[in-house]
C-alpha positions as CSV (number, residue, x, y, z in Angstrom):
1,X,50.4,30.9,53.9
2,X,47.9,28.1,53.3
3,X,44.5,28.5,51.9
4,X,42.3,26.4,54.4
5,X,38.5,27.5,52.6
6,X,36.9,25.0,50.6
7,X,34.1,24.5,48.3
8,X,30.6,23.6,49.6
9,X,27.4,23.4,47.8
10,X,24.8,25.5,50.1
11,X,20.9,26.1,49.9
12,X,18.7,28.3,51.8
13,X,14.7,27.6,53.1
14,X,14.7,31.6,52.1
15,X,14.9,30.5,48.8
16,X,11.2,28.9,48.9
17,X,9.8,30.0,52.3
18,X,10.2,33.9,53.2
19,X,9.4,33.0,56.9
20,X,12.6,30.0,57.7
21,X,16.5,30.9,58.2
22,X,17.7,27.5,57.9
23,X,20.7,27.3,55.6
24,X,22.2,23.4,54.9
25,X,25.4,23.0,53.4
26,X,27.2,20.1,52.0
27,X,30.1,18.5,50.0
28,X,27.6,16.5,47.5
29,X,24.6,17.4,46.0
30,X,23.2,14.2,47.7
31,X,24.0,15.3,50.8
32,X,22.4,18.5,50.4
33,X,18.6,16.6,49.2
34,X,19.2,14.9,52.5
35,X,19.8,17.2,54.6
36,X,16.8,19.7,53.0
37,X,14.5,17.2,53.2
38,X,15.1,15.9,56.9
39,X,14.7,20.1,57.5
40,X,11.4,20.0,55.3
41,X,9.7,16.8,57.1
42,X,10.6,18.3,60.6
43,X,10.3,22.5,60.3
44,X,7.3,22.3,57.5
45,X,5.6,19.1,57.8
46,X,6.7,18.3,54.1
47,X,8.0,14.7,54.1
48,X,7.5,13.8,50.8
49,X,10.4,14.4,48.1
50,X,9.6,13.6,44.3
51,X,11.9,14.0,41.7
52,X,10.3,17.2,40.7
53,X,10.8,18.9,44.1
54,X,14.7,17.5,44.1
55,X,14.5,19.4,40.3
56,X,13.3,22.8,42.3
57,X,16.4,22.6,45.2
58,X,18.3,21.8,42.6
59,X,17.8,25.4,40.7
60,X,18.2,26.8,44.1
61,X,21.8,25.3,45.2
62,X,24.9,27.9,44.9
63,X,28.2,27.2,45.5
64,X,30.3,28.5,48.4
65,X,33.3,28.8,50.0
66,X,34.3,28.2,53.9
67,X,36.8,28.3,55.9
């Protein structure tokens, strides 16, 4: 039987904002600051990134695996 789950990085709004579901995952950690900051600039009005607030996703980013 094949194993068809991979690895994915994953980050949660949760993790900084009690009040917002969203939930991005990715394969890079790239893709993942892109993705969060689209989210940010359109959800919360926050369209600026700075290397300090890729710093604070990156504490935030957990690895997991789907199917």
């Amino acid at each position: 039987m094949a194993d068809h789950t991979k690895k994915v990085k994953e980050i949660r709004c949760s993790d900084f904002r009690s009040d917002c579901d969203f939930k991005a995952q990715a394969d890079t950690e790239e893709g993942l600051f892109k993705k969060c900051e689209e989210h940010a600039c359109s959800a919360h009005n926050k369209c600026e990134s700075s290397p300090r607030s890729r710093e604070k996703m990156r504490s935030h980013i957990r690895s997991v695996f789907v199917s």
